[in-house]
C-alpha positions as CSV (number, residue, x, y, z in Angstrom):
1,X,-12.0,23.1,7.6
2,X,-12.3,22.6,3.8
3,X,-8.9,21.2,3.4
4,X,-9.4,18.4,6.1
5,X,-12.7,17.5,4.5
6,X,-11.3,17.2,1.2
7,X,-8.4,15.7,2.0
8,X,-10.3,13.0,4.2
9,X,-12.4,12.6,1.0
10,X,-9.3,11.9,-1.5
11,X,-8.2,9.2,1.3
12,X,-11.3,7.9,1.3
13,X,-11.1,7.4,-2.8
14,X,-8.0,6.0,-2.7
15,X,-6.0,8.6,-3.6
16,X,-3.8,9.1,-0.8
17,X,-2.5,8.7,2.7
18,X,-2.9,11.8,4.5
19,X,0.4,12.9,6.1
20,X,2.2,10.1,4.1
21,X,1.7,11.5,0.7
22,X,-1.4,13.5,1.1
23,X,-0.2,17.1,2.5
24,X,-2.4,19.8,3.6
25,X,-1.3,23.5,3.4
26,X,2.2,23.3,2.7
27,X,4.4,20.6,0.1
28,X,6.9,19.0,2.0
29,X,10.4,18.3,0.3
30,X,10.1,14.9,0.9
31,X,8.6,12.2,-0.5
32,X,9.2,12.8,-4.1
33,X,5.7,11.4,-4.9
34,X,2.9,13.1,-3.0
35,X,-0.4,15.7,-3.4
36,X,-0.7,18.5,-1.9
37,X,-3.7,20.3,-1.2
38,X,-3.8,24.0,-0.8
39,X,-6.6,27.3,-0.4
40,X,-6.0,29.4,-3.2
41,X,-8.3,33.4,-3.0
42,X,-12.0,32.4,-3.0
43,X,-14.9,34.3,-4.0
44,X,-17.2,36.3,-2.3
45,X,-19.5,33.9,0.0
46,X,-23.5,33.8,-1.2
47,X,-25.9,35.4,1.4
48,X,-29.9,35.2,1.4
49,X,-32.1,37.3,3.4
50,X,-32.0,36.0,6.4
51,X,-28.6,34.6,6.2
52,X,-25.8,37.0,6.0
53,X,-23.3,33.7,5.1
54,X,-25.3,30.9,3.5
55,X,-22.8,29.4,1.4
56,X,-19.3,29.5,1.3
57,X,-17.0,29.6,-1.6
58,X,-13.7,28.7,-1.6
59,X,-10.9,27.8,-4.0
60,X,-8.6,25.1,-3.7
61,X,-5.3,23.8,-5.6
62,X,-4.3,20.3,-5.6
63,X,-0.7,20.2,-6.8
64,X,0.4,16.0,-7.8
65,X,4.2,15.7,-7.7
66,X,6.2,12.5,-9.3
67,X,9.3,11.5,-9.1
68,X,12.1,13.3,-10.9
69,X,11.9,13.0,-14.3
70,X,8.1,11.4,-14.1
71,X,6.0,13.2,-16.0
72,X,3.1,10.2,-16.4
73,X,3.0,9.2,-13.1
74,X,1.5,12.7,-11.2
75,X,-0.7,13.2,-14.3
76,X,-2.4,9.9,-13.4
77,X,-2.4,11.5,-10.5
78,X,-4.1,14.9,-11.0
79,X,-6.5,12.8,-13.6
80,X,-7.9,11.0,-11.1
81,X,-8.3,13.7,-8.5
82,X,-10.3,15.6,-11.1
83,X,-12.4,13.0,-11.9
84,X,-13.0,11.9,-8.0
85,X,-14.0,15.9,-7.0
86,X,-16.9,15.9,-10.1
87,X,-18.0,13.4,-8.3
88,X,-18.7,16.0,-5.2
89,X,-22.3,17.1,-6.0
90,X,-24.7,17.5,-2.9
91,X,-22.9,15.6,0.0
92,X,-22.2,15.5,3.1
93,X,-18.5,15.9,4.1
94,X,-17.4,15.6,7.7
95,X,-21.0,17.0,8.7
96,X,-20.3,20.0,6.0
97,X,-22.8,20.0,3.2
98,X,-20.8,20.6,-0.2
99,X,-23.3,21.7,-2.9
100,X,-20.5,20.7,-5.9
101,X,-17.4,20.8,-6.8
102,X,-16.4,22.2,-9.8
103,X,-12.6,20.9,-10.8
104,X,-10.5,22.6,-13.8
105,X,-8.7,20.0,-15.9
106,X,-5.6,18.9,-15.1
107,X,-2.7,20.4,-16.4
108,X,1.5,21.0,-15.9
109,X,2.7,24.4,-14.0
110,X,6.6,23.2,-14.6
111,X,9.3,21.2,-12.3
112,X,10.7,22.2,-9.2
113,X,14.1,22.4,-8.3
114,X,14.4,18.4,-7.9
115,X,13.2,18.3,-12.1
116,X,9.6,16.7,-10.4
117,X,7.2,17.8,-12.8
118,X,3.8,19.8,-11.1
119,X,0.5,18.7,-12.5
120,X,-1.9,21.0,-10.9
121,X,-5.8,20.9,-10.5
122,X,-7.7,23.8,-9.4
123,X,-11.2,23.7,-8.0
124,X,-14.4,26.0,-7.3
125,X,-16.0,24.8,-4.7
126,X,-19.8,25.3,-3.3
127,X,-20.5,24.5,0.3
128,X,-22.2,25.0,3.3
129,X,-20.1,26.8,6.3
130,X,-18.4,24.8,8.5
């Protein structure tokens, strides 16, 4: 699954403990300081002849919350999660070949109800099925 791979992939960077403050699918209330990594509506999968799926597409979001008040600290955050998934171009993820990885710049979507500011980080990416 794309979000496993990736997350297993920020781990692996550095940027995260999975299940400690590296969350997949859903942003838990708790800790204040954590990523989370969700599927946002993909695009229409790339076919060939003989291939009715060759290539996946999905879209992903990768939201970096701080503590409340912190501004700096998930932007760091975000910053370096952008500059780590560039980095995905032709590799092999969890036996899943990802073509590249195409990362928007980070930037804020607002607070939530604890005044933690969002920094967000969207991201096209090209890959082999799974």
């Amino acid at each position: 699954m794309v979000l496993d791979e990736i997350a297993s992939y920020l781990q692996s960077a550095g940027l995260g403990e999975i299940g400690q403050d590296l969350f997949v699918g859903a942003r838990p209330d708790t800790p204040d300081v954590c990523t989370t990594i969700l599927e946002r509506p993909s695009v229409q999968g790339l076919s060939t002849h003989d291939n009715l799926l060759a290539q996946e597409r999905p879209r992903l979001q990768f939201v970096c919350r701080g503590s409340a008040d912190d501004l700096v600290g998930p932007r760091h955050q975000a910053e370096a999660i952008y500059r780590s998934l560039a980095l995905i171009v032709n590799q092999t993820l969890s036996n899943t070949r990802y073509l590249i990885v195409i990362p928007s710049p980070p930037f804020p979507i607002g607070r939530d109800a604890n005044s933690r500011y969002l920094i967000c980080v969207n991201a096209e990416v090209t890959k082999n099925p799974s």
